[in-house]
Structure formats: structure tokens, C-alpha cells
DSSP file (Angstrom, degrees, kcal/mol; ACC not computed):
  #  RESIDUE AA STRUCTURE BP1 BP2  ACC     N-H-->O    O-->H-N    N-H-->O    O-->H-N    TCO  KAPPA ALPHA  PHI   PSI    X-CA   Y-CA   Z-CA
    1    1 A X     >        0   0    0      0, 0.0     4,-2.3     0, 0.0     5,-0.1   0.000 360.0 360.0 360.0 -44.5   -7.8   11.5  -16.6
    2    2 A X  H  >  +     0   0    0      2,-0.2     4,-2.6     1,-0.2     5,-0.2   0.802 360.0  50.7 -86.1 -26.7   -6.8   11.0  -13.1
    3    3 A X  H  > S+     0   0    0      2,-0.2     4,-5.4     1,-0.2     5,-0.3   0.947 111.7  53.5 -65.3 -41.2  -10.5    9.6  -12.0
    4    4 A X  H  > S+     0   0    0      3,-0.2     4,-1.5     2,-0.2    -2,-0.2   0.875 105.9  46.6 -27.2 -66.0  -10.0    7.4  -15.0
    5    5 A X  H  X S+     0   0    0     -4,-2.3     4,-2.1     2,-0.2     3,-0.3   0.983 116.8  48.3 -60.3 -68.5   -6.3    5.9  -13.7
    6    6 A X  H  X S+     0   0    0     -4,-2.6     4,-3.2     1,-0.3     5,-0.3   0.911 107.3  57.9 -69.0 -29.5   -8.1    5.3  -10.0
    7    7 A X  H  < S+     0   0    0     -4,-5.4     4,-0.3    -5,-0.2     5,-0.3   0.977 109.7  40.3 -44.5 -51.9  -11.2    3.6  -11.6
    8    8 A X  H  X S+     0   0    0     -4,-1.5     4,-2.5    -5,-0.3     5,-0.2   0.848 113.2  56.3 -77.9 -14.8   -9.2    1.0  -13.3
    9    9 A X  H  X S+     0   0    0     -4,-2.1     4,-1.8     1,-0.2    -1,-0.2   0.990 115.9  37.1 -67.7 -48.1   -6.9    0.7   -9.9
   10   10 A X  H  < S+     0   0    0     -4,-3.2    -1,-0.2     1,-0.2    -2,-0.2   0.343 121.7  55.5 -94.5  -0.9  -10.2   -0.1   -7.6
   11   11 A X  H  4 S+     0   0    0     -5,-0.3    -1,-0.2    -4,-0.3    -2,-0.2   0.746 124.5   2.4 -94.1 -57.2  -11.5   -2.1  -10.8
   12   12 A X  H  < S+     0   0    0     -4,-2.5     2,-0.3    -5,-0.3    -2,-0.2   0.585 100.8  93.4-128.7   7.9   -9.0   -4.6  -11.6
   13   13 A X  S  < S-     0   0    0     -4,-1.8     2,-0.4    -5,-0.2    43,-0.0  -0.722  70.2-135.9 -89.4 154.4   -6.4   -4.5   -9.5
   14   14 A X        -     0   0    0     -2,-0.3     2,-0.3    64,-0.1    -4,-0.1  -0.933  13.4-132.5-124.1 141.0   -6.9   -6.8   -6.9
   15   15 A X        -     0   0    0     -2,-0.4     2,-0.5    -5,-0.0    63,-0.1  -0.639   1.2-146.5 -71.9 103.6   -6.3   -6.1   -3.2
   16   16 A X        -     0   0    0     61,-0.3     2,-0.2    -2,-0.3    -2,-0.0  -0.816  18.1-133.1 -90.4  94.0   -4.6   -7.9   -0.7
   17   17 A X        +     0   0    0     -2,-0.5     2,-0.3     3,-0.0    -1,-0.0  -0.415  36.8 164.4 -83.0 126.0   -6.1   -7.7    3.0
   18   18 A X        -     0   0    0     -2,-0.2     2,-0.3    66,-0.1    68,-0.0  -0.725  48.6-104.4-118.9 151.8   -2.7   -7.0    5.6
   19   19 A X        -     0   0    0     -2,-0.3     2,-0.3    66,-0.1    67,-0.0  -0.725  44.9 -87.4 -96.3 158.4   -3.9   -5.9    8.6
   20   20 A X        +     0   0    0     -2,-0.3     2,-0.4    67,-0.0    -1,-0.1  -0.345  57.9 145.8 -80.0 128.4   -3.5   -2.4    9.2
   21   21 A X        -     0   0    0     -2,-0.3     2,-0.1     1,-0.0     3,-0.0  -0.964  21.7-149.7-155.1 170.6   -0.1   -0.7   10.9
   22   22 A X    >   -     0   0    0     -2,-0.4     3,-0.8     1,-0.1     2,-0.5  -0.002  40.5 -46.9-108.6 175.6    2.0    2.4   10.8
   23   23 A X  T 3  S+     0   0    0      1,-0.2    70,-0.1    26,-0.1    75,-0.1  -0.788 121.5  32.5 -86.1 128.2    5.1    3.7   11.2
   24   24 A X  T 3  S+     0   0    0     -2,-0.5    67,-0.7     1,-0.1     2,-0.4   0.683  88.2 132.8  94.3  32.0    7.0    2.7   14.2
   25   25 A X  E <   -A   90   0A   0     -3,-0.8    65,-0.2    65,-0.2    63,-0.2  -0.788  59.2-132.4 -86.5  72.8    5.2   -1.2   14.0
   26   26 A X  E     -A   89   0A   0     63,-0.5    62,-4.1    -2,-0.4    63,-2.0   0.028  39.1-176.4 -26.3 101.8    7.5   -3.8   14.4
   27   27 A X  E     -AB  87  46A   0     19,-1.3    19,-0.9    60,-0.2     2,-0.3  -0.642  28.3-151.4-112.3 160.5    6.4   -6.1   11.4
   28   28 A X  E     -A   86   0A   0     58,-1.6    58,-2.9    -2,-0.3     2,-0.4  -0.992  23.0-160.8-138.1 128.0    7.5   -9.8    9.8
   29   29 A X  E     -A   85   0A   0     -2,-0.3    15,-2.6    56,-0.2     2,-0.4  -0.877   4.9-150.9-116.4 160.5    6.7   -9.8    5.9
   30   30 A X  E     +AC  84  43A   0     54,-0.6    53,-2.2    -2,-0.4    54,-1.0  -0.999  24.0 167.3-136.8 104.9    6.4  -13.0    4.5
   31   31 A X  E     -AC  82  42A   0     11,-1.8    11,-1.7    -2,-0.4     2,-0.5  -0.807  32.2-126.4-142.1 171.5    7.5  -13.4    0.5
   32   32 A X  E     - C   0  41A   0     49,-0.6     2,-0.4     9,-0.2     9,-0.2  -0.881  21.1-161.7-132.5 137.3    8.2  -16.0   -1.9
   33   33 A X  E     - C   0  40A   0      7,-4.1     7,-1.8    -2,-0.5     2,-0.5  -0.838  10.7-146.9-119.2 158.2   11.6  -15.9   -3.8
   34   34 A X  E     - C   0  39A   0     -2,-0.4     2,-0.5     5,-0.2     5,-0.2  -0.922  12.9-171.2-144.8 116.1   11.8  -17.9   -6.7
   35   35 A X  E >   - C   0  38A   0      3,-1.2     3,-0.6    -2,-0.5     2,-0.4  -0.841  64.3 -47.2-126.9  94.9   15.1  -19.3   -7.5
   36   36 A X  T 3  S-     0   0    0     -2,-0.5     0, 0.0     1,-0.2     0, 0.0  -0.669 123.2 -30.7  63.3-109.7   15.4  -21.1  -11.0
   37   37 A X  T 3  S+     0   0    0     -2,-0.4    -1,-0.2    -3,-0.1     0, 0.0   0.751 126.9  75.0 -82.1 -20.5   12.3  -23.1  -10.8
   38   38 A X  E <   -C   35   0A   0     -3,-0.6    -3,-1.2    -4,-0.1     2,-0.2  -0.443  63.0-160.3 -76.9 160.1   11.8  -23.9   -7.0
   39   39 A X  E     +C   34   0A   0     -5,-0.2     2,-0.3     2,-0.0    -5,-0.2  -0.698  11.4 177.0-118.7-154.0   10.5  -21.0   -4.6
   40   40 A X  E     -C   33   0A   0     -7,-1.8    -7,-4.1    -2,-0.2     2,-0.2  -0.898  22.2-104.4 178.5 133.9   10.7  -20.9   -1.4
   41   41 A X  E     +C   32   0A   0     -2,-0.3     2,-0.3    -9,-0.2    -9,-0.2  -0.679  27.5 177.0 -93.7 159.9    9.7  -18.1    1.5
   42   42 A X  E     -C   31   0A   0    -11,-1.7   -11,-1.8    -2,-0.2     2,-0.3  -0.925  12.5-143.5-144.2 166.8   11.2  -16.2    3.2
   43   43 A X  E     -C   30   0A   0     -2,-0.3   -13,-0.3   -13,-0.2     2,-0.2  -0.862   7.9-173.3-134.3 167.2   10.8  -13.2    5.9
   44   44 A X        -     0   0    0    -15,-2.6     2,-0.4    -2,-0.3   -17,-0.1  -0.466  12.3-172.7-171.0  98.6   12.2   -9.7    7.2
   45   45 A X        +     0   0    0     -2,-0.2     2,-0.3   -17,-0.1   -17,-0.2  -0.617  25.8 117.1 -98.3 132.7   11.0   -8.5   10.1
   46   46 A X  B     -B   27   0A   0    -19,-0.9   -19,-1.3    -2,-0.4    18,-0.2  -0.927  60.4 -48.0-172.7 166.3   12.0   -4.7   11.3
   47   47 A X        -     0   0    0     16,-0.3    16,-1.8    -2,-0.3     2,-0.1   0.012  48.9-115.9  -7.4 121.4   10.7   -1.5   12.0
   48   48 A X        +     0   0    0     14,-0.3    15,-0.4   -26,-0.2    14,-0.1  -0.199  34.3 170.5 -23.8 146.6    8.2    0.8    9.7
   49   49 A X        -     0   0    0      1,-0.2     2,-0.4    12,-0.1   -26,-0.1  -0.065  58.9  -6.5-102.8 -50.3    9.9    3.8    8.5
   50   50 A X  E     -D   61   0B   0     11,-1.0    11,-2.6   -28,-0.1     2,-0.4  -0.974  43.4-147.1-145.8 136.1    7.5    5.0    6.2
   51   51 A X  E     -D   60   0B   0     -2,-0.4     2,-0.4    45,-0.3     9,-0.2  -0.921  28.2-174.4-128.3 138.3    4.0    4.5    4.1
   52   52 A X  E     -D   59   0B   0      7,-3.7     7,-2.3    -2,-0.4     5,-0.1  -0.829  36.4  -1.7-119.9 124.9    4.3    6.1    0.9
   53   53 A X        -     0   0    0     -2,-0.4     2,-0.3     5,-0.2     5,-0.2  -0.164  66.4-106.3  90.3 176.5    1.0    6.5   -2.0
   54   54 A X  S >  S+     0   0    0      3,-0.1     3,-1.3     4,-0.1     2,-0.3  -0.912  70.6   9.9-140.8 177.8   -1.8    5.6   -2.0
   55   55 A X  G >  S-     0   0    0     -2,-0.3     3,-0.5     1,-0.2    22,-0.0  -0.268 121.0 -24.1  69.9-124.3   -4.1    2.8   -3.7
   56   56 A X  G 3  S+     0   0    0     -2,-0.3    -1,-0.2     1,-0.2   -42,-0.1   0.051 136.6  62.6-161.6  66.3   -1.9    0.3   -5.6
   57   57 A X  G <  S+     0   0    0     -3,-1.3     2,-0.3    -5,-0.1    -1,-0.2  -0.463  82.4 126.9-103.0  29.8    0.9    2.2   -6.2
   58   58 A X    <   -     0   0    0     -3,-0.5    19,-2.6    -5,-0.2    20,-0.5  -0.737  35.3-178.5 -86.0 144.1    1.3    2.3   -1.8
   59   59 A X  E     -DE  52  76B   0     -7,-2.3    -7,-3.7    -2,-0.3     2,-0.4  -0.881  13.2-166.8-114.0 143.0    4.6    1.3   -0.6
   60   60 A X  E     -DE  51  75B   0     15,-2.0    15,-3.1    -2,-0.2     2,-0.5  -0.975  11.5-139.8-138.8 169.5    6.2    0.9    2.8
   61   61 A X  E     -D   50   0B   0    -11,-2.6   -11,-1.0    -2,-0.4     2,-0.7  -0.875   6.2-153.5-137.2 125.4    9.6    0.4    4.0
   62   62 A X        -     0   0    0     -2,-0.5   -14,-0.3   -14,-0.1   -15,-0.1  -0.757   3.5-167.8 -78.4  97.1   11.3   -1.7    6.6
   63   63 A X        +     0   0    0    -16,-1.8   -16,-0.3    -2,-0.7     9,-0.3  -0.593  14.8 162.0-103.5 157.2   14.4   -1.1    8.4
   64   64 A X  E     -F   71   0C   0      7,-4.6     7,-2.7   -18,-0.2     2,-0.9  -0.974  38.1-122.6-154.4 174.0   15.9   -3.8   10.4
   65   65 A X  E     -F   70   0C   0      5,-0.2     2,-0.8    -2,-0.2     5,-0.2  -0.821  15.6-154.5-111.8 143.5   19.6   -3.7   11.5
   66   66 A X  S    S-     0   0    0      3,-4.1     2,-1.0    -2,-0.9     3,-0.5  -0.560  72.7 -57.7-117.9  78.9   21.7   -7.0   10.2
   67   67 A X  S    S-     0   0    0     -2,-0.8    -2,-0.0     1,-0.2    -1,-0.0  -0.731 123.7 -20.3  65.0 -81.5   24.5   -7.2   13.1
   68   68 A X  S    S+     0   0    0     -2,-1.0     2,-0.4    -3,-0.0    -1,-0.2   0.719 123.9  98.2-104.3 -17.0   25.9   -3.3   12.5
   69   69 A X        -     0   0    0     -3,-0.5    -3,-4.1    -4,-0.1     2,-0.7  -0.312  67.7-150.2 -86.9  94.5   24.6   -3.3    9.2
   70   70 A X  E     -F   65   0C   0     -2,-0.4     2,-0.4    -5,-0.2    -5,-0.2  -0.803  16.9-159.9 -82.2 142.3   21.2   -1.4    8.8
   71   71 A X  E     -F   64   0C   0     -7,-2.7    -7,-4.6    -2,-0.7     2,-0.2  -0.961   9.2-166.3-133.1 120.0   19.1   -2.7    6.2
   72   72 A X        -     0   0    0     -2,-0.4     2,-0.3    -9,-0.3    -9,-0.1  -0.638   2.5-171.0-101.1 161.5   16.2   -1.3    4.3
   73   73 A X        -     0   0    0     -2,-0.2     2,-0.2   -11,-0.1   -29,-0.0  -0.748  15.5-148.4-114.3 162.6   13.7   -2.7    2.2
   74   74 A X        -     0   0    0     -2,-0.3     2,-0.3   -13,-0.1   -13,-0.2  -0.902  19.5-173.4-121.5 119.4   10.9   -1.3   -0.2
   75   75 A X  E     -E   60   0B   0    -15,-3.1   -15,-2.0    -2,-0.2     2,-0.3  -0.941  24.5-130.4-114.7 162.7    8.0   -3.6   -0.3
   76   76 A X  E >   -E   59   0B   0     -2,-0.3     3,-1.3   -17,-0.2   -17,-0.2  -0.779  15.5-144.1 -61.5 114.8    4.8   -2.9   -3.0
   77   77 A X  T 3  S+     0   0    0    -19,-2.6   -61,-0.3    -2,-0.3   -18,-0.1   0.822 109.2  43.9 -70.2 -16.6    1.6   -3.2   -0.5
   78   78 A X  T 3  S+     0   0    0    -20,-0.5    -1,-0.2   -63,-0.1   -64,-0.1   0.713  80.5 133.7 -87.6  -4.7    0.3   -4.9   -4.1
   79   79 A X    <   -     0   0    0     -3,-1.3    -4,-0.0     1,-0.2     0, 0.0   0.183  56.6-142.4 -58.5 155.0    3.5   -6.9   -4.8
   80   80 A X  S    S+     0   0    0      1,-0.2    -1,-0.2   -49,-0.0    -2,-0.0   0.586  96.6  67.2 -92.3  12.0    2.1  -10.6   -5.9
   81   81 A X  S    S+     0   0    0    -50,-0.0   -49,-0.6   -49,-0.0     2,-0.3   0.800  79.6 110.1 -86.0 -36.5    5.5  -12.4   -3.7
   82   82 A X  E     +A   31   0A   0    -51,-0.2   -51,-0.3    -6,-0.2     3,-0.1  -0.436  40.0 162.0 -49.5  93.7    3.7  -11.0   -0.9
   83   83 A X  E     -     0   0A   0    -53,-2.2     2,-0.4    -2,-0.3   -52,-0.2   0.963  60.0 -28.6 -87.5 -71.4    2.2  -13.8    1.4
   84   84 A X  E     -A   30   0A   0    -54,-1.0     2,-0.6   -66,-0.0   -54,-0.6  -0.784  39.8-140.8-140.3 173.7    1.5  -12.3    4.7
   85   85 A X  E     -A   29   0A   0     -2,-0.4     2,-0.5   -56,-0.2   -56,-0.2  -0.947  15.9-169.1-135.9 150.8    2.5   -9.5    7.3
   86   86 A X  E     -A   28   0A   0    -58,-2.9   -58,-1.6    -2,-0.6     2,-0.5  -0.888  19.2-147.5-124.7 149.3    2.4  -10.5   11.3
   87   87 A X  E     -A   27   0A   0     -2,-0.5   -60,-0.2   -60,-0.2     3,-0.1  -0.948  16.8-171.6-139.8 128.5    2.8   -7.4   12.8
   88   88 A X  E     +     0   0A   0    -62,-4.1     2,-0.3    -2,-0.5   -61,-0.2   0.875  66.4  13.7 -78.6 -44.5    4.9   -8.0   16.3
   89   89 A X  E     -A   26   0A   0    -63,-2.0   -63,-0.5    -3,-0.1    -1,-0.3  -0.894  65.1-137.9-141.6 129.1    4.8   -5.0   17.9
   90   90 A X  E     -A   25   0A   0     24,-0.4    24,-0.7    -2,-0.3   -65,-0.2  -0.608  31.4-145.3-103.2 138.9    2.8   -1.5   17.6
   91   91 A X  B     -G  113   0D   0    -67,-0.7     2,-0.4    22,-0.2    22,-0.2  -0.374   7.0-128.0 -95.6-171.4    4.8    1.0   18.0
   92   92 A X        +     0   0    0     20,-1.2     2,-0.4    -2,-0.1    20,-0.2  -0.962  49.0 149.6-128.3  90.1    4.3    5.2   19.9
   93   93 A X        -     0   0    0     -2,-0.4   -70,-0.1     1,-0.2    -2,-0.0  -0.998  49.9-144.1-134.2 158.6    5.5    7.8   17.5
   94   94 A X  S    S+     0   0    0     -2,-0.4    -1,-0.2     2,-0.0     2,-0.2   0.869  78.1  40.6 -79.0 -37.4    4.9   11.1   16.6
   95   95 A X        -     0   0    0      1,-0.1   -72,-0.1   -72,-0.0    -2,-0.0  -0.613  67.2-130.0-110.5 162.8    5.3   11.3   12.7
   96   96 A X  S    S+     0   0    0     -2,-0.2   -45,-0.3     1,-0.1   -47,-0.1   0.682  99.0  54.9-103.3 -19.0    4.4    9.0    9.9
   97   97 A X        +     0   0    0    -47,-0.2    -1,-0.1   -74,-0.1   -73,-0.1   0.887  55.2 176.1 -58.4 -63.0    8.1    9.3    8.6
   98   98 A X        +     0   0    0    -75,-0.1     3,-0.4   -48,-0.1     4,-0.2   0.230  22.4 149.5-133.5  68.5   10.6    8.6   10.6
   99   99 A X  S >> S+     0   0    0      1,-0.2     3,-2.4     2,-0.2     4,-0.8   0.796  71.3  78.0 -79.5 -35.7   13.9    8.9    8.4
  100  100 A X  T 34 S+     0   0    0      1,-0.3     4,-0.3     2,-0.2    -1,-0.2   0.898  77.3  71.4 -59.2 -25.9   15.5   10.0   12.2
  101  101 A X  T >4 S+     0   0    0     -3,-0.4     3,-3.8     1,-0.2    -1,-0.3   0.966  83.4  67.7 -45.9 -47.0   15.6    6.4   13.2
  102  102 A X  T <4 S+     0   0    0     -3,-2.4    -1,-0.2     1,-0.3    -2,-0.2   0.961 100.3  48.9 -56.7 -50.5   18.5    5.6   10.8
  103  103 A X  T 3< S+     0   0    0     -4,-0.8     2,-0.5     1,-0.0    -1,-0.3   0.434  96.0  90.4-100.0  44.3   20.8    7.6   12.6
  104  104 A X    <   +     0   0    0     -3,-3.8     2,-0.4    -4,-0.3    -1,-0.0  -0.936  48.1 179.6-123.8 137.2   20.0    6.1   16.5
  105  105 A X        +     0   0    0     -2,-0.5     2,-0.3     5,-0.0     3,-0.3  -0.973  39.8   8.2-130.8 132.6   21.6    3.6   17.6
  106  106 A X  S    S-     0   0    0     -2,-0.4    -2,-0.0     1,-0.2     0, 0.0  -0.989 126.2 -14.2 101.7-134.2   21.5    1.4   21.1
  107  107 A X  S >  S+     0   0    0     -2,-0.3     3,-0.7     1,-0.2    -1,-0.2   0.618 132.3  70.5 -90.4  -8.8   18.8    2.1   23.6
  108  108 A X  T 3  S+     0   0    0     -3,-0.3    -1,-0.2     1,-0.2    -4,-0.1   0.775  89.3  58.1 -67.8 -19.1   18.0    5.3   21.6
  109  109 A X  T 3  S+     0   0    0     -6,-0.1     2,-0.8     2,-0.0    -1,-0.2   0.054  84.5 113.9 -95.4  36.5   16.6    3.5   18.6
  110  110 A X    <   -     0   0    0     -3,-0.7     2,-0.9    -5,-0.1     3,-0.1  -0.848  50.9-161.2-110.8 115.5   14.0    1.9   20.9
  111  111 A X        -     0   0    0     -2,-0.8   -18,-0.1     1,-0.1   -19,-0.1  -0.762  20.1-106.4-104.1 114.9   10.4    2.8   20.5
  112  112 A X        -     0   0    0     -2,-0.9   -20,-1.2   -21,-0.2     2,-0.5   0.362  28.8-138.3 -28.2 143.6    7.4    2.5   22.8
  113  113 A X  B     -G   91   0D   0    -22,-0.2   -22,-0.2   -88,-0.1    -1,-0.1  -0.967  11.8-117.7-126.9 155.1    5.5    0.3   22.1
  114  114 A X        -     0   0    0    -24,-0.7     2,-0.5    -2,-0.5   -24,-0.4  -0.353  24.7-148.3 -63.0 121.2    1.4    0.9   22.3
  115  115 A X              0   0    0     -2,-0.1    -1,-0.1     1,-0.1   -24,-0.0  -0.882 360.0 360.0-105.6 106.4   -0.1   -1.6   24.9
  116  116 A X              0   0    0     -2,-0.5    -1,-0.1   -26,-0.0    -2,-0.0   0.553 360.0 360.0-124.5 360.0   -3.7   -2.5   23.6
């Protein structure tokens, strides 16, 4: 059953190329909101936390802080609102989680970033 379910994901879903980053990337996603009839983009650039699944049910999630106010997201790496991902800065971490970010704040929530 389950080779079944990943045939028809790698069959007919179709696959969006992002270029590839992690947890601890400083990223700008780029999505289209659609408000009555018009749409319109929009963006929300922050910090990785996590990438979660695989195939196309994978998800990742963004934090970014909005004055004091931290702010998360979940985006669908298949979602079709998705237009593009920029990724701004690679970040230096040890784990592909990194739920410990939420509670640093100042110069402790700052993360190396990878010079390549």
C-alpha cells in the first residue's frame, strides 16, 4: 500500500524546484493571497526551524520575530500559492530542529552564518 501512495506522489504530483536549505537559513517565501477576486503577493522572511516529511506531504516552518511578537508559519513545500523562496542567509547549526530558538532572545538568537 504504502509503495502504492509514493507512486502516485512521484506520478502526479507535480514538483516545484526551491533551491535547497536547512534549518537555521534565513529565507524570504514569496506567496500569492487571494483576496475576493484580486491576488496579490506577498512575503515572510525568517529563520528555518524545522523540515518535517518527506515527498509532497514535506513542510517547513519559519519563525520570524514581528517587533516582540515571534511569529511562526507552516508552509506546504507543494503548496500551489507558493511562488518562490530567496534564501538570504545559510545558517551553522547543529540539529535539524531547532525548537530552542523560540526561547532566545537578543544577541543569543543569532546564528552563524556559513560563508561559501
Amino acid at each position: 500500500m504504502e509503495s502504492l501512495v509514493s507512486f502516485v506522489e512521484n506520478e502526479f504530483v507535480t514538483r516545484k524546484d526551491f533551491p535547497d536549505f536547512s534549518s537555521g537559513d534565513t529565507i524570504t517565501v514569496y506567496y500569492e493571497i487571494k483576496e475576493g477576486e484580486k491576488t496579490r503577493t506577498q512575503f515572510f522572511r525568517g529563520v528555518v526551524i524545522q523540515r518535517r516529511g518527506t515527498g509532497a506531504t514535506e513542510t517547513f516552518t519559519i519563525r520570524k520575530m514581528s517587533g516582540t511578537v515571534g511569529v511562526e508559519r507552516i508552509f506546504p513545500i507543494n503548496m500551489p500559492a507558493l511562488q518562490k523562496v530567496e534564501i538570504n542567509k545559510r545558517g551553522k547549526v547543529r540539529r535539524a530542529r531547532i525548537f530552542y530558538f523560540r526561547g532566545l532572545t537578543g544577541k543569543k538568537a543569532r546564528i552563524k552564518e556559513v560563508r561559501s
